[in-house]
Backbone bond lengths (Angstrom), bond angles and torsions (degrees), N, CA, C in turn:
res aa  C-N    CA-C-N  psi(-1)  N-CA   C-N-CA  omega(-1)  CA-C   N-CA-C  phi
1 X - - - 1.445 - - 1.523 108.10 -
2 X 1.573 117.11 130.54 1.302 133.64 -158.18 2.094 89.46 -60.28
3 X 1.762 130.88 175.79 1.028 111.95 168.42 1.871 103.08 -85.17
4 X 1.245 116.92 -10.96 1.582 114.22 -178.80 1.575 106.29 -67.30
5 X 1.642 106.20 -33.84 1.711 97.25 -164.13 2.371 94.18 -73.80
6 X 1.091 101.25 -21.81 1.343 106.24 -171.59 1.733 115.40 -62.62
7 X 1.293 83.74 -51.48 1.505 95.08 -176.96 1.609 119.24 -84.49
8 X 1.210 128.58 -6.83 1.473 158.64 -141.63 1.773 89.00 -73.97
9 X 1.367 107.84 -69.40 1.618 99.43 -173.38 1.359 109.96 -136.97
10 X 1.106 133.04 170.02 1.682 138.36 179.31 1.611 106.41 -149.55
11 X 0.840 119.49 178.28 1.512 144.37 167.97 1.367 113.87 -133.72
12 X 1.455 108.14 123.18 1.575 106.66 -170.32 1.353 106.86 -107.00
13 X 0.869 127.82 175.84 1.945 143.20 -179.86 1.201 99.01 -54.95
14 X 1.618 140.73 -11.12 1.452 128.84 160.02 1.390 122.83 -79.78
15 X 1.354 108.98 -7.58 1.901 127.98 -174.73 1.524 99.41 81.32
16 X 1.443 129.54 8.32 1.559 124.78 164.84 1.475 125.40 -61.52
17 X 0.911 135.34 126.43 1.100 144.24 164.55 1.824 127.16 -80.53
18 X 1.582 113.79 104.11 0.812 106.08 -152.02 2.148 104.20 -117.15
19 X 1.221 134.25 154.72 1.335 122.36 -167.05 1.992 96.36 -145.40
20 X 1.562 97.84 97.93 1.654 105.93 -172.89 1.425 107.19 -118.57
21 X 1.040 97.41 160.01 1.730 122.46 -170.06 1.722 96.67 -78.54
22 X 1.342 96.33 174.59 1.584 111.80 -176.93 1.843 126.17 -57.35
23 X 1.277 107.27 -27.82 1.264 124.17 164.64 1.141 110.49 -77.31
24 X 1.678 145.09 -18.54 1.397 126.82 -179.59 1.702 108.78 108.32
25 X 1.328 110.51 -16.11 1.689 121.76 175.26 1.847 108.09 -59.83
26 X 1.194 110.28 134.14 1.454 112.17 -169.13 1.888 87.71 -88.77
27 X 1.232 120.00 139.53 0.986 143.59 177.86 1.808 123.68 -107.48
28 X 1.362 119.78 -31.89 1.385 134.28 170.67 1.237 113.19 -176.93
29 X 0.903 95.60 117.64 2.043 129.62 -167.13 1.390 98.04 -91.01
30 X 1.121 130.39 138.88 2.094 139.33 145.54 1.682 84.85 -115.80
31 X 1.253 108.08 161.60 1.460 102.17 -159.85 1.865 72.54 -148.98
32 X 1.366 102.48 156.49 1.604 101.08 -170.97 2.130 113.23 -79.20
33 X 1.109 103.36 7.87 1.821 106.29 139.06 1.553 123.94 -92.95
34 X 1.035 112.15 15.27 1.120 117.97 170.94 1.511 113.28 71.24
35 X 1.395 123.68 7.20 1.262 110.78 164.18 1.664 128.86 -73.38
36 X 1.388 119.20 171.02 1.200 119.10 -166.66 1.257 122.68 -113.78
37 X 1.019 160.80 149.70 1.606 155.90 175.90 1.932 108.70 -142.13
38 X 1.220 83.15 121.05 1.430 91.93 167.61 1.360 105.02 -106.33
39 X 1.393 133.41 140.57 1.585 131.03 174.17 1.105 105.96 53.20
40 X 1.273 140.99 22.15 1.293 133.13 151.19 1.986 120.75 -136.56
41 X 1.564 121.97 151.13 1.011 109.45 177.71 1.836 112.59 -81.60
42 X 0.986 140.32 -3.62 1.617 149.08 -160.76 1.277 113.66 -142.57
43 X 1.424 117.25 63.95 1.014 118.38 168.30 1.967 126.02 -59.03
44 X 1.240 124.98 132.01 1.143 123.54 -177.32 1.240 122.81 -107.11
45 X 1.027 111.44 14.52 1.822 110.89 -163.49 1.802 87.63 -159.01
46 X 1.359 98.07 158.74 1.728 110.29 174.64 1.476 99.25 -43.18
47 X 1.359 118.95 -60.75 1.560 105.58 -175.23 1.631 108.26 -136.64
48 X 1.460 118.37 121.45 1.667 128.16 -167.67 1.427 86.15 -124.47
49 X 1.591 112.07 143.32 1.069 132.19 -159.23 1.704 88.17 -154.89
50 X 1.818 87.32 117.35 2.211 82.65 169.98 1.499 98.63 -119.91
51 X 1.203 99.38 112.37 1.935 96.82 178.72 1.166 106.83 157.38
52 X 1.187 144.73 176.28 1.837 141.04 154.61 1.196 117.92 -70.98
53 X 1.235 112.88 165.16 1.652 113.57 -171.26 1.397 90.23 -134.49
54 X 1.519 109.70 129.47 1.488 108.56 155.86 1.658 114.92 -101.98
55 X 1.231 110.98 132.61 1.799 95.46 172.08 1.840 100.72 -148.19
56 X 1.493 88.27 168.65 1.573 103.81 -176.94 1.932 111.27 -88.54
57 X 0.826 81.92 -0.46 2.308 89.13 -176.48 1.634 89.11 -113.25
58 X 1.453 80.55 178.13 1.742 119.57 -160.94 1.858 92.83 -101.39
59 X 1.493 114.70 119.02 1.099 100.01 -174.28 1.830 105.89 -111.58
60 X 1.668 140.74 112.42 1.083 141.40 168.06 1.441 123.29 -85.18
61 X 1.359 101.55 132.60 1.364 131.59 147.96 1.064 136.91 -1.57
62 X 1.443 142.04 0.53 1.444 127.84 -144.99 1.186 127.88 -46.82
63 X 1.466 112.95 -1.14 1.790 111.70 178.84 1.256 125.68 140.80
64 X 1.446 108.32 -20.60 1.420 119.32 -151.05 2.038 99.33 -103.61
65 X 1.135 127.64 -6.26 1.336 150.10 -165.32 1.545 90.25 -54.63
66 X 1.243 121.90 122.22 1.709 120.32 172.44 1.901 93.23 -127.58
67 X 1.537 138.53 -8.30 1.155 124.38 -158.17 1.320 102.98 -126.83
């Protein structure tokens, strides 16, 4: 097993599941509520995303938008 596939993800003493790059930087977090984090270690919401998003769809609002 390559050392990237080794080091790739863990589960820590919180039951999170975590998937980091070669330096040790957490890259996408599930955190044991089941929320999600992309680019961040603390996700707060079902799914927190710190970074830009590029995508091909139409993305709406449902209400909750404060930024």
């Amino acid at each position: 097993m390559s050392k990237e596939h080794r080091n790739a993800s863990n589960v820590g003493d919180d039951g999170a599941l975590a998937i980091k790059d070669e330096g040790g930087n957490i890259r996408l977090k599930i955190d044991n509520s089941g929320n999600v984090g992309i680019g961040t270690a603390s996700p707060d919401s079902e799914l927190s995303i710190a970074g830009d998003i590029i995508t091909g769809i139409t993305l709406r609002n449902s209400g909750g938008y404060t930024g």
